[in-house]
Steps between C-alpha positions, in 0.01 A plus 500: 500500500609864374396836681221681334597701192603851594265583177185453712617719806479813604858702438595479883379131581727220516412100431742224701463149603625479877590156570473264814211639650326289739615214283380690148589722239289847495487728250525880577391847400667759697492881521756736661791248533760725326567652923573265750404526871127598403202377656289263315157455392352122462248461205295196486277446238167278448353268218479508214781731543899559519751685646436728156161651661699696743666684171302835535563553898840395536715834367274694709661344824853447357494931413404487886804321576386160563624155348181419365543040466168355322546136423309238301338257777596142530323329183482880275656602231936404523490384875531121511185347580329520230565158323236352760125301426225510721586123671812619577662583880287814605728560796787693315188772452373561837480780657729459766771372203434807291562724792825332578537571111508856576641515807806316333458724198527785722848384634619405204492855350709622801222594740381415863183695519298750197294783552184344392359192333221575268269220296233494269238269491653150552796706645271669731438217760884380440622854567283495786668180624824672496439758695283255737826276540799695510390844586893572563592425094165674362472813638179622372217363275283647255199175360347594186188390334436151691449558876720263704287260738758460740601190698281183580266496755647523867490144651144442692558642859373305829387214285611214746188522725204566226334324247686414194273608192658423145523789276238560264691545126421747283248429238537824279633287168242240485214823570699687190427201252131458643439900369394579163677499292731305714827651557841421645772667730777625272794393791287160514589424112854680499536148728361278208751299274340644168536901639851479350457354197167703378690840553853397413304384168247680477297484173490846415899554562682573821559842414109560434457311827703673672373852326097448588641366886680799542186716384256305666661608856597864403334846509472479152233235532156701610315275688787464744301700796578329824316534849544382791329113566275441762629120577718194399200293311456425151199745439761771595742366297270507207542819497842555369649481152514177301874509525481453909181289456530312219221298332510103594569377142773720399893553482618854559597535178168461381332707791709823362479481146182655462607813661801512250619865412451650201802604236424833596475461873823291500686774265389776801588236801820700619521341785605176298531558178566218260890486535505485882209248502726324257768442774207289726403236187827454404632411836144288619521320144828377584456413902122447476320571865522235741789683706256738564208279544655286753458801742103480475506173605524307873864428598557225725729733698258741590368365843907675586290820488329442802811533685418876438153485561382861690796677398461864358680697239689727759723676244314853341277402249232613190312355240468606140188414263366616165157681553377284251683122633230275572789323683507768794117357581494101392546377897246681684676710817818403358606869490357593856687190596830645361371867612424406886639200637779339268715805528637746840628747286267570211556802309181521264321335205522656103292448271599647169309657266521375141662154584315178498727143628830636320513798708927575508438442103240711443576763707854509534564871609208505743611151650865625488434826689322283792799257528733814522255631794504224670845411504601845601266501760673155642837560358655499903300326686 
């Protein structure tokens, strides 16, 4: 594997392949590395993403005079991981791994602590988990689009003397197929051995996959008008976009392609325009997405997290969405959960205009300008 082609970068970011971390190979984007001895800035990205959708926010920082490091998550893009099928060992992508993945990442480019750790969507909860663990490397932590839902449940307290009554299980899938039409929890079938293979091949392209995807969860697509949901059942759940709650008896790539952009709405996209959409297709047509599907899935590792169970995010804290991100909304009292209890030092909620789900790409400057804030506001504590 090669570093990304300088071509495809921004004049000022750097590509590089940073071996032996955590047992991998990760690929790199970096911003402000020409002066050592800076403070640095983790980037973590979500699906179906790369360490490229940090492109637009990263000289912003580095001009600040941060080391801005965004790399491609175990199973993305040039990070090993990505030769993987759905039976294989899910343990390598769990979420105590990937955090020792950037803890180890963090070392390896020279530094014991950052000044914040900041991740979108799938990197939200991970950043979260950073900051949760090892509040001494991970100094601050801005979540964006995808609330983090903190740790497991605290263990039952003063259960030795009562009644033992079995859980009850959750029965919100099996009421979301009963609906009609009957639908499906996206998460639920990025778990599913054919999610892979009907986006990776998609019938109308990749690219075109990727194109209406990208659309469907932007500001650019109008129905995209969140609100708040009352509660975690399927009838709620109805209520959100086809690409969060799909239809039973389809593949994602089929959900999306009838809300594929025009020629002339894809010429005026400059948030991605062709070129830089480009740089996604080409490098999911060669890896495919099961790296970043393992993620989705349960990981026979993750009854560790319960060692943390109750644990806050004690380090300052924020949380970032598009105005327009269904994803700020899809777990009812996620947010106030993030807002109220999961965090002792919360320093506000933004939700910005004109962004849907891609928020840092479609509103670089604004996004930028709130990363500079809050860093500044942090930068010595």
């Amino acid at each position: 594997m090669t570093p990304l082609s300088a071509d495809v970068l921004p004049a000022g970011i750097r590509s590089r392949l940073v071996h032996n971390v955590n047992g991998i190979t990760m690929h790199v984007l970096e911003a402000g590395f020409q002066t050592p001895g800076r403070p640095a800035v983790l980037m973590l990205h979500g699906f179906p993403e790369l360490a490229y959708s940090w492109r637009k926010v990263m000289l912003p920082l580095a001009a600040q005079g941060y080391h801005v490091i965004a790399p491609d998550a175990r199973g993305y893009g040039r990070s090993s991981g990505t030769d993987v099928k759905h039976e294989d060992d899910l343990r390598p992508f769990g979420t105590l791994n990937k955090t020792h993945d950037f803890l180890a990442l963090v070392h390896a480019m020279g530094y014991r602590s950052v000044a914040a750790v900041i991740g979108h969507d799938q990197g939200s909860p991970l950043a979260g988990w950073c900051a949760l663990t090892r509040p001494d490397v991970f100094r601050s932590v801005i979540m964006m689009s995808s609330p983090f839902r903190g740790t497991p449940e605290p263990f039952p307290l003063n259960t030795a003397n009562e009644p033992w009554t079995p859980p009850q299980p959750s029965n919100i899938h099996e009421d979301l197929a009963k609906l009609n039409p009957p639908r499906k929890y996206y998460m639920r079938y990025y778990t599913t051995p054919p999610a892979n293979e009907n986006m990776w091949h998609a019938k109308q392209g990749l690219h075109q996959f990727l194109r209406a995807y990208y659309h469907m969860k932007s500001a650019d697509w109008q129905a995209n008008q969140p609100f708040r949901l009352q509660a975690l059942t399927a009838e709620e759940w109805e209520k959100m976009p086809r690409y969060y709650v799909m239809d039973l008896d389809l593949g994602m790539a089929e959900q999306v392609a009838p809300e594929m952009p025009s020629a002339a709405e894809i010429a005026a996209c400059q948030w991605l325009p062709d070129a830089e959409l480009k740089v996604y297709s080409d490098e999911y047509a060669r890896t495919g997405f099961q790296g970043g599907l393992q993620g989705y899935r349960k990981n026979p590792d993750e009854n560790d997290l319960r060692l943390f169970a109750g644990r806050t995010i004690d380090v300052p804290a924020m949380f970032i969405g598009g105005k327009h991100d269904w994803g700020v909304y899809q777990t009812p009292g996620g947010l106030d959960y993030v807002e109220g209890a999961l965090t002792t030092q919360y320093q506000g909620t933004v939700l910005v205009e004109g962004a849907g789900h891609w928020v840092q790409q479609e509103q670089p400057e604004k996004v930028s300008q709130i990363f500079m804030d809050f860093l500044s506001r942090n930068r010595h504590k």
